[in-house]
LOFI-440811 format. One record per residue (C-alpha): residue number from 1; x, y, z. Coordinates in steps of 0.2 Angstrom, whole numbers, plus 2048, in hexadecimal, padded with zeros to 3 digits. Layout:
! residues N
<rec><num>NUM</num><u>X</u><v>Y</v><w>Z</w></rec>
...
This chain:
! residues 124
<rec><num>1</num><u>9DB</u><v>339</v><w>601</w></rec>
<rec><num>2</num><u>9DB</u><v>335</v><w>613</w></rec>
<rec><num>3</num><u>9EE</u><v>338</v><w>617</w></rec>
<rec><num>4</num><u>9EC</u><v>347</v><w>613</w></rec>
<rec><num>5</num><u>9E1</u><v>34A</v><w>621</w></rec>
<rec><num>6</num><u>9EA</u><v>33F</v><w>62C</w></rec>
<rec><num>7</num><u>9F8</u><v>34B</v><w>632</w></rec>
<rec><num>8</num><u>9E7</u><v>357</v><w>638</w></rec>
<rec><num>9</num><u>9DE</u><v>34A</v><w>642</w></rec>
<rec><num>10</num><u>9ED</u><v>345</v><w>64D</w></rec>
<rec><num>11</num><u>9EE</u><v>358</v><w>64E</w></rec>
<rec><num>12</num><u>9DE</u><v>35A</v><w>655</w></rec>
<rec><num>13</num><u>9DC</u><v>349</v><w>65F</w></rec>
<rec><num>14</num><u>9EB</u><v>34F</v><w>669</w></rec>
<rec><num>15</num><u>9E3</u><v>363</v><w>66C</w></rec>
<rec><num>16</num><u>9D2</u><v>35A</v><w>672</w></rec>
<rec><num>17</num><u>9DE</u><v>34D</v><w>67D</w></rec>
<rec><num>18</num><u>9E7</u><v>35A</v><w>682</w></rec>
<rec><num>19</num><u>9D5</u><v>366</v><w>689</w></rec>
<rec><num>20</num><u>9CD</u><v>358</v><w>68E</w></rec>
<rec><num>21</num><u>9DA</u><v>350</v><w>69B</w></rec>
<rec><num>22</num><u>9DF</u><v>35F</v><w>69E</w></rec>
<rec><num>23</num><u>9F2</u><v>361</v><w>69C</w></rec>
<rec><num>24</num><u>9F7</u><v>371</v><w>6A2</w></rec>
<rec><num>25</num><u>9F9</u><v>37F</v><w>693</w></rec>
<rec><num>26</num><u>A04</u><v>38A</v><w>69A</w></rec>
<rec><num>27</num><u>A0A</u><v>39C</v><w>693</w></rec>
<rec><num>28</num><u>A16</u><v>3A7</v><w>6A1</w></rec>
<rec><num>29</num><u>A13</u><v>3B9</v><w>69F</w></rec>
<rec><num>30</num><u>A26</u><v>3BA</v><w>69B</w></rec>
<rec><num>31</num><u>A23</u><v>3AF</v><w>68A</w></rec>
<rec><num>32</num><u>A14</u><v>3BA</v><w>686</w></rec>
<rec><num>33</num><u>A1C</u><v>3CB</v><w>689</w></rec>
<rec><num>34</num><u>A12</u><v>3D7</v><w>692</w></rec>
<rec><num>35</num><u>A01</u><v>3D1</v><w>699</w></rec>
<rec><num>36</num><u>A04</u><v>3C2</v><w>694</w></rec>
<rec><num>37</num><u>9F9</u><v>3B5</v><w>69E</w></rec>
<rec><num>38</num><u>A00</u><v>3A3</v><w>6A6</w></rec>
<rec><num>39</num><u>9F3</u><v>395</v><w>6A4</w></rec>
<rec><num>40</num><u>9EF</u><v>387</v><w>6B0</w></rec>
<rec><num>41</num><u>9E2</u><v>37B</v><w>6A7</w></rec>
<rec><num>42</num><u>9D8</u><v>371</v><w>6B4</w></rec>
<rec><num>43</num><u>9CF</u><v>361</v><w>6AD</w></rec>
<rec><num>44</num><u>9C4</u><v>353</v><w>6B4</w></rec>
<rec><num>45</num><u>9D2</u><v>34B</v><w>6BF</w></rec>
<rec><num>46</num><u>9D4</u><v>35C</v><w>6C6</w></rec>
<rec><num>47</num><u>9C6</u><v>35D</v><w>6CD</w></rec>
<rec><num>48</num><u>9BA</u><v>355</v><w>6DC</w></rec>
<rec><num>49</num><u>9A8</u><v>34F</v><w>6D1</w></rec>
<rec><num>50</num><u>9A1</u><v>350</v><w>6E0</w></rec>
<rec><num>51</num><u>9A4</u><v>35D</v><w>6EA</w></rec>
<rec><num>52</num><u>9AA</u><v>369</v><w>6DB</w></rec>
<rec><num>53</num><u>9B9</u><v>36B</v><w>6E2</w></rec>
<rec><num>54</num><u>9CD</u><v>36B</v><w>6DC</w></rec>
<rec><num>55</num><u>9D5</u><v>35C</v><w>6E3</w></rec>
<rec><num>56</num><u>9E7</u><v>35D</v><w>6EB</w></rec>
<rec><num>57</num><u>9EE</u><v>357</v><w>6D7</w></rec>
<rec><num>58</num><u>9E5</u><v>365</v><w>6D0</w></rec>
<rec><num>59</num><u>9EB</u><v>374</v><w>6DF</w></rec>
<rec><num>60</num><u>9FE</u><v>36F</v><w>6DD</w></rec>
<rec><num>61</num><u>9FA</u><v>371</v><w>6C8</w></rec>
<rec><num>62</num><u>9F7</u><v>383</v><w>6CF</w></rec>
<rec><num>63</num><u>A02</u><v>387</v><w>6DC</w></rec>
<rec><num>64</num><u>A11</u><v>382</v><w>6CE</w></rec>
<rec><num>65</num><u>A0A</u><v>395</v><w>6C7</w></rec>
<rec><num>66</num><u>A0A</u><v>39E</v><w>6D7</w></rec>
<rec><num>67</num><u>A1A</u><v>3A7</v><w>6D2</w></rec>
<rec><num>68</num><u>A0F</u><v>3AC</v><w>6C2</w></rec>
<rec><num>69</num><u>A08</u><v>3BC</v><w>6C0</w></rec>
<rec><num>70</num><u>9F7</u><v>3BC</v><w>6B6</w></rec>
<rec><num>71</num><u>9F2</u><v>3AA</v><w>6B9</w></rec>
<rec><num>72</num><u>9E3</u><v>3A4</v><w>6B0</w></rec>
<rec><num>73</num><u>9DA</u><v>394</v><w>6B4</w></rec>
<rec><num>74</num><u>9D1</u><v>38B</v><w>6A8</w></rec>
<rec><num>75</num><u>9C6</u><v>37E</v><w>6AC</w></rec>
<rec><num>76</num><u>9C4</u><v>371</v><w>69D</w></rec>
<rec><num>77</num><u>9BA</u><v>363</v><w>699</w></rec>
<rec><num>78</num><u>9AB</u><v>35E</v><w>6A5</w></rec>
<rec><num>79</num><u>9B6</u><v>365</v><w>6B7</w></rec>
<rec><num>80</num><u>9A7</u><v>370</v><w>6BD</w></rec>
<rec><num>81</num><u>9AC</u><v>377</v><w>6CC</w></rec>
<rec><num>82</num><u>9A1</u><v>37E</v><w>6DB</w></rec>
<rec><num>83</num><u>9A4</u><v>38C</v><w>6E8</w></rec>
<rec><num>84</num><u>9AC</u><v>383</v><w>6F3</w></rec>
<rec><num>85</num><u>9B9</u><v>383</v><w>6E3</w></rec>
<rec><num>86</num><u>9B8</u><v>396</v><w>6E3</w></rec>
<rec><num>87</num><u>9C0</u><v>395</v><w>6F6</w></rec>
<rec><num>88</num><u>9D1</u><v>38B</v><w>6F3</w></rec>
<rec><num>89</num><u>9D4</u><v>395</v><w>6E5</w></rec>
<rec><num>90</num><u>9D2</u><v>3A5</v><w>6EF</w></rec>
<rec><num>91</num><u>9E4</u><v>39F</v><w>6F7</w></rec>
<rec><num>92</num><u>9EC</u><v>3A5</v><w>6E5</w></rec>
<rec><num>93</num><u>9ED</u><v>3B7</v><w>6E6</w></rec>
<rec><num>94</num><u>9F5</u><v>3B6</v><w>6D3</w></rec>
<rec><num>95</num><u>9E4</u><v>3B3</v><w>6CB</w></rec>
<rec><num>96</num><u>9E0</u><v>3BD</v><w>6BE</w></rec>
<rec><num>97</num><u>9D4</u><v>3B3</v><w>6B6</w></rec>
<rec><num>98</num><u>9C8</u><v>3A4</v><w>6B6</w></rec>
<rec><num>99</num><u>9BF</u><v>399</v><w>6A9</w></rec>
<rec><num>100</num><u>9B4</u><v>38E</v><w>6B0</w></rec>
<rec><num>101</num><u>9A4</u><v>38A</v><w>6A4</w></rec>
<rec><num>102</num><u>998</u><v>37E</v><w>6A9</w></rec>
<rec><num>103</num><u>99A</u><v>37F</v><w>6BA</w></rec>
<rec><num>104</num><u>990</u><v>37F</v><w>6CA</w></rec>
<rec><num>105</num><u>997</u><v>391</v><w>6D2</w></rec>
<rec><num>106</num><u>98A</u><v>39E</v><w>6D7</w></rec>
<rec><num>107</num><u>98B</u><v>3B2</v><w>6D6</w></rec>
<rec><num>108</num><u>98E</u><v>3B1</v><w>6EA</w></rec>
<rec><num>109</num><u>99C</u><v>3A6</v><w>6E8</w></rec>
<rec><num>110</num><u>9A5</u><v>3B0</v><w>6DA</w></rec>
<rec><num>111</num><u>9A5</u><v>3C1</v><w>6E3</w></rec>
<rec><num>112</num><u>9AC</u><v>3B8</v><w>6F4</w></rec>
<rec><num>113</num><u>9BA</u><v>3B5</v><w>6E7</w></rec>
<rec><num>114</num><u>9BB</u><v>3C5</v><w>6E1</w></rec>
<rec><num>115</num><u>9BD</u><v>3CC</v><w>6F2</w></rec>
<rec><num>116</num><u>9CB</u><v>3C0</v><w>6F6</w></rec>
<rec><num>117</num><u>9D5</u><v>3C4</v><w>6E6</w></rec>
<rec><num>118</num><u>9CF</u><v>3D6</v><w>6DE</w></rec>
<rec><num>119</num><u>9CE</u><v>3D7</v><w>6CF</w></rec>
<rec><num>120</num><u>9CC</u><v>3C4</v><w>6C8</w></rec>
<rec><num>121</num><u>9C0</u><v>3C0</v><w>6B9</w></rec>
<rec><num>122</num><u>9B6</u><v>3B2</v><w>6BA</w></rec>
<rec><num>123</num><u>9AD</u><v>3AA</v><w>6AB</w></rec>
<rec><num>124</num><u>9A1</u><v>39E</v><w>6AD</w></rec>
């Protein structure tokens, strides 16, 4: 009875493995068709505890998408990010969107983003 759920639990151990050390999931607007959206995932080791900000590793993950249109940024696992966050990502004028639940970023912060790149969508 068990191997037949066996096959399902590596499945899933590897998705949460995946989120939770957040490996980039990555999708180019040219393998999604029109519209499509290119995915950066940032995780724990991505980002700063303290200051709530992306470290240098996390920045490159993210400059490797600057030839991407529609880049999404999603921030997984416990990688809350603050407002001084919200600043270094204002350098990527290819944001279109960004997940970032949990985290410590303020309505002040967000619209100094939106100013910086028009038209991004911020979820927190």
């Amino acid at each position: 009875m068990a191997s037949r759920f066996a096959p399902w639990l590596v499945i899933s151990m590897f998705a949460f493995a995946a989120l939770t050390l957040g490996l980039s999931c990555k999708k180019s607007s040219s393998d999604a068709g029109p519209g499509g959206e290119f995915f950066v995932v940032l995780g724990p080791p991505d980002v700063n505890t303290t200051t709530g900000t992306i470290s240098d590793a996390g920045l490159e993950k993210i400059k490797k998408a600057e030839s991407q249109s529609n880049l999404t940024i999603r921030m997984s696992g416990h990688a809350a990010i603050s407002d001084a966050a919200l600043v270094q990502l204002a350098q990527f004028k290819n944001l279109h969107k960004l997940l970032a639940p949990n985290s410590k970023i303020t309505p002040a912060g967000i619209e100094k983003l939106k100013k910086a790149v028009p038209g991004v969508e911020v979820e927190s």
